[in-house]
C-alpha positions as CSV (number, residue, x, y, z in Angstrom):
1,X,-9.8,-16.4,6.8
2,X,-8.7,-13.8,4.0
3,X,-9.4,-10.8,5.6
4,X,-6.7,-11.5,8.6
5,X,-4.4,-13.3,5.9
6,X,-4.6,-9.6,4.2
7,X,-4.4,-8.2,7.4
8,X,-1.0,-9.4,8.1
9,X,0.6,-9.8,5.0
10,X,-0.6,-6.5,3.4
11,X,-0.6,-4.3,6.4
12,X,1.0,-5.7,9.5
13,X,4.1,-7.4,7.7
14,X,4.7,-3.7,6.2
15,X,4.1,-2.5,9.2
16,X,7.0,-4.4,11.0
17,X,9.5,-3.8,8.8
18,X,8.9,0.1,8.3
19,X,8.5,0.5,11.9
20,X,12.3,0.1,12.5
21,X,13.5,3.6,12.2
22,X,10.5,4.5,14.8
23,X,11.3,2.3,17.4
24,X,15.0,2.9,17.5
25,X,14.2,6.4,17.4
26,X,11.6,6.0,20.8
27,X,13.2,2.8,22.4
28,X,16.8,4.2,22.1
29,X,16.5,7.9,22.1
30,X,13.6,9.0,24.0
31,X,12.5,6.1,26.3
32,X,16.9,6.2,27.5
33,X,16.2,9.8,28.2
34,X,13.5,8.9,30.6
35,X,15.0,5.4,32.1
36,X,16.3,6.3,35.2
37,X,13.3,8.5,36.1
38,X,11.3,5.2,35.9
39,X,13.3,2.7,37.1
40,X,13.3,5.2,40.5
41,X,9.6,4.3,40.4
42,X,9.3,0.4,39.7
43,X,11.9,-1.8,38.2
44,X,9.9,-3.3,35.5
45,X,8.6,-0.3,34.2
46,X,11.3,0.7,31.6
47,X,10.8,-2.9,30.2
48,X,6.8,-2.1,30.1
49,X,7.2,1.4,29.2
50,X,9.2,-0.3,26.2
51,X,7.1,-2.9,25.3
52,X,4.0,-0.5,25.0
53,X,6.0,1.9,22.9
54,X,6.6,-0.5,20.2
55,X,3.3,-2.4,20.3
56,X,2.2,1.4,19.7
57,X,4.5,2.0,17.0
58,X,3.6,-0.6,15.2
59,X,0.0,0.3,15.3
60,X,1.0,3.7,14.6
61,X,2.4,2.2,11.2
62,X,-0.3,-0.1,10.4
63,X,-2.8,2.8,10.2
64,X,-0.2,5.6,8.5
65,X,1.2,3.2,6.2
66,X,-1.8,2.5,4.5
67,X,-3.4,6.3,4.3
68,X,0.3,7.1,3.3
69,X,0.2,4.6,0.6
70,X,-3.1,5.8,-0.9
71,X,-3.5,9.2,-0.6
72,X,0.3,9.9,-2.0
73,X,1.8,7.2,-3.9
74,X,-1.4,5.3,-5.4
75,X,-2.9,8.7,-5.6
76,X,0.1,10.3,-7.5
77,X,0.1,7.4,-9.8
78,X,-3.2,6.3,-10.3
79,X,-5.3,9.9,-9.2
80,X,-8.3,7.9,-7.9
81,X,-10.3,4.3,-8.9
82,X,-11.5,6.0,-12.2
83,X,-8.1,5.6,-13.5
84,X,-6.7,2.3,-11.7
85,X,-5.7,-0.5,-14.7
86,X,-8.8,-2.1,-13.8
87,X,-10.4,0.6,-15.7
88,X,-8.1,2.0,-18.2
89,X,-8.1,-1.7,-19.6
90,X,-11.7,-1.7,-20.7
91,X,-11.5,1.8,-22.3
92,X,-12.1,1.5,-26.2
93,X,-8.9,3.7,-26.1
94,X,-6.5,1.7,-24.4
95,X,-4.8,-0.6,-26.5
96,X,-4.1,-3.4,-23.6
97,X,-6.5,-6.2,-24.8
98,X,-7.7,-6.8,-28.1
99,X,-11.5,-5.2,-28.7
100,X,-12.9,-8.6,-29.2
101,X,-11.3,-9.5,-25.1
102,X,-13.3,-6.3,-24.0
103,X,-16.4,-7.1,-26.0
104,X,-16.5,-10.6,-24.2
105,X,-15.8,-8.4,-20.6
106,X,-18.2,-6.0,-21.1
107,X,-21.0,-8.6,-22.0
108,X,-20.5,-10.8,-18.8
109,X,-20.5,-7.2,-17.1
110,X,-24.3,-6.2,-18.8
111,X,-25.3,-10.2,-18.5
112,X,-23.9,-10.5,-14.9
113,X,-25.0,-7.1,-13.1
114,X,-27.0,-5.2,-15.7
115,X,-24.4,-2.5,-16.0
116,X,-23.8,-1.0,-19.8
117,X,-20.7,0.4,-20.3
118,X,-20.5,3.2,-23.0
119,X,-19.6,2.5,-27.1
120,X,-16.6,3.9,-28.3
121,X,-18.0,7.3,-29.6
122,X,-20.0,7.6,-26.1
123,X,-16.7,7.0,-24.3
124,X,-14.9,10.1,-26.6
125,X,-17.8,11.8,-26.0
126,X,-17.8,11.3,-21.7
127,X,-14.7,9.7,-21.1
128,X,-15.2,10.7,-17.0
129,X,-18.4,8.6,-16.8
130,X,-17.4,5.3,-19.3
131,X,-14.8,5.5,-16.3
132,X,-17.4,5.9,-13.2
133,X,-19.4,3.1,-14.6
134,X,-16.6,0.5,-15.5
135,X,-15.2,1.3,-11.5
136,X,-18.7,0.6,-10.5
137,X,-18.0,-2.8,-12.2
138,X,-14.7,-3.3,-10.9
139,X,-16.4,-3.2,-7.7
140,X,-19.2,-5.5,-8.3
141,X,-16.3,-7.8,-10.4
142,X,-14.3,-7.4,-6.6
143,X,-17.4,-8.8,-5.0
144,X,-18.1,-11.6,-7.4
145,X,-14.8,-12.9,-6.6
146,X,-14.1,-12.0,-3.0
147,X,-13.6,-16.0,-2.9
148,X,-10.5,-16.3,-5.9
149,X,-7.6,-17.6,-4.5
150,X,-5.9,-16.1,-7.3
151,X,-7.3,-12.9,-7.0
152,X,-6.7,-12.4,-3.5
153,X,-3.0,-13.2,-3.5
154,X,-2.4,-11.0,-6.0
155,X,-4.2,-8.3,-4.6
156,X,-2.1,-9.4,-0.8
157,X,1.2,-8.5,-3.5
158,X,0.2,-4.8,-4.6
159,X,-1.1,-4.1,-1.0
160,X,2.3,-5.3,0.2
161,X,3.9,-3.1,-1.7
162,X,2.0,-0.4,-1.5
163,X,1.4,0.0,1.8
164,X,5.3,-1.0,2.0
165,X,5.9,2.2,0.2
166,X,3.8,4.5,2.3
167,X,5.6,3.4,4.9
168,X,9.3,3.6,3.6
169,X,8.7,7.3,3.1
170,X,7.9,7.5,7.3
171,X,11.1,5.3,7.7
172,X,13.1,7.8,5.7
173,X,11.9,10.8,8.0
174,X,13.3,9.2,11.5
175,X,16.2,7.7,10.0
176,X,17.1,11.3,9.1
177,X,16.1,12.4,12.4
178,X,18.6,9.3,14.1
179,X,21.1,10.9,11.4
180,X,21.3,14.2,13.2
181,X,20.3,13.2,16.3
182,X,23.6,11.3,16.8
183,X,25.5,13.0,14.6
184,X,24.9,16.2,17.5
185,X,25.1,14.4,20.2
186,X,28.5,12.4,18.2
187,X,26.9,9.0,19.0
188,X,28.8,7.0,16.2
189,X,26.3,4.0,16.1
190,X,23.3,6.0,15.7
191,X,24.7,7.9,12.9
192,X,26.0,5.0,10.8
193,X,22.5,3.2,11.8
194,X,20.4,6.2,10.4
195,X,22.7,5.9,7.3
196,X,22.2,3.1,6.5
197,X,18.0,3.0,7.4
198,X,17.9,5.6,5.5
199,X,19.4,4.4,2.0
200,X,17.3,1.0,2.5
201,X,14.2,3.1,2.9
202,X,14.5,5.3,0.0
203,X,15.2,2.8,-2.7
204,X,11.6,1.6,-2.3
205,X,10.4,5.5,-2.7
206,X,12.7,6.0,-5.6
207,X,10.7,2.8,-7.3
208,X,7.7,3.7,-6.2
209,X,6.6,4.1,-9.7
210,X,7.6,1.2,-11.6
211,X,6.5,-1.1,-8.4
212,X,2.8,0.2,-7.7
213,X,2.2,0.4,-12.0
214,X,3.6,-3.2,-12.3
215,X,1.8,-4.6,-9.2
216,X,-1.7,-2.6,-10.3
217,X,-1.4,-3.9,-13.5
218,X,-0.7,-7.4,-12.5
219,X,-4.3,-7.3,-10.5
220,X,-6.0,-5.9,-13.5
221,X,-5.2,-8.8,-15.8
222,X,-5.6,-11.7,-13.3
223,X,-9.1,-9.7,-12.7
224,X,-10.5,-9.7,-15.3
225,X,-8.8,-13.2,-16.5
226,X,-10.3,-14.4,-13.4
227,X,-13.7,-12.5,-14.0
228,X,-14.2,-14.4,-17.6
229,X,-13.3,-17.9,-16.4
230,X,-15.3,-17.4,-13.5
């Protein structure tokens, strides 16, 4: 039941509302050009040639979304899992939770899956692998709790957004392409509607930063809040 709850709140609700620009851009740009072609053919097929461009669309955006989400914005952000919240909050450096917090974290972690994480003058000494092996524990701490109501709604939030994010910067793209496409052709509507597409996708982009940092951060503290109750 939580993977297709995640599946259509954190990907497929995304999905839909990025998709916008794209299917006015092939619904009402290039499926008109090709209407009467089809309708010479069979009269339904404009409506079904329609129908299976958005249904492909919004596939389209469910896959791009996502790979848009990680490998730019959570990758510009965040670089990769080693330095996600999840782990820069049990560094000895980081100054999030009190030593004592991470001493009780890191004991469940050694008690619970045998994993020992590095001391403070290991972790100045190898900083890059006390980060491989407290991601290795975020992953076994993800597994553990694969169940946590808690957990899994907030993780739902940040994938929301994220993914909302990658796909806002696809949005922007055709509703600058709607822009100039009407503007040349001086189709009014289209040029007011790729306006204003475009300045409701690119606020998103613009807080991209602030909204992926808050939302990671939110899912570090509930995990490991979570992980210590557990």
């Amino acid at each position: 039941m939580f993977k297709y709850s995640y599946f259509y709140r954190a990907r497929l609700f995304p999905a839909l509302i990025t998709s916008i620009p794209m299917l006015v851009f092939f619904n009402k740009i290039i499926a008109v050009k090709y209407y009467n072609a089809l309708k010479n053919l069979f009269d339904i097929l404009p409506i079904l040639t329609h129908l299976g461009l958005s249904a492909a669309v919004i596939f389209f955006c469910i896959q791009v979304n996502r790979l848009l989400a990680k490998e730019i914005f959570q990758r510009l952000y965040f670089k990769e899992e080693a330095y996600m919240p999840t782990t820069n909050y049990l560094l000895w450096k980081n100054g999030y939770y009190d030593d004592a917090i991470k001493m009780k974290v890191r004991d469940k972690i050694q008690n619970t899956f045998g994993i020992t994480l590095l001391t403070s003058i290991e972790e100045q000494q190898n900083e890059k692998r006390a980060r491989s092996l407290i991601a290795t524990s975020v992953s076994q701490i993800r597994i553990l709790l694969k169940d946590n109501k808690m957990l899994f709604q907030h993780n739902i939030e940040y994938g929301f957004w994220r993914n909302l994010i990658g796909g806002c910067l696809l949005a922007v793209i055709f509703s600058v392409i709607i822009f100039f496409y009407g503007r040349h052709n001086e189709i009014n509507g289209l040029k007011i509607l790729g306006t204003i597409m475009f300045i409701i996708y690119l606020l998103p982009v613009l807080l991209s930063k602030p909204i992926i940092l808050s939302y990671g951060r939110y899912y570090g503290k509930i995990l490991y809040e979570q992980f210590l109750s557990h």
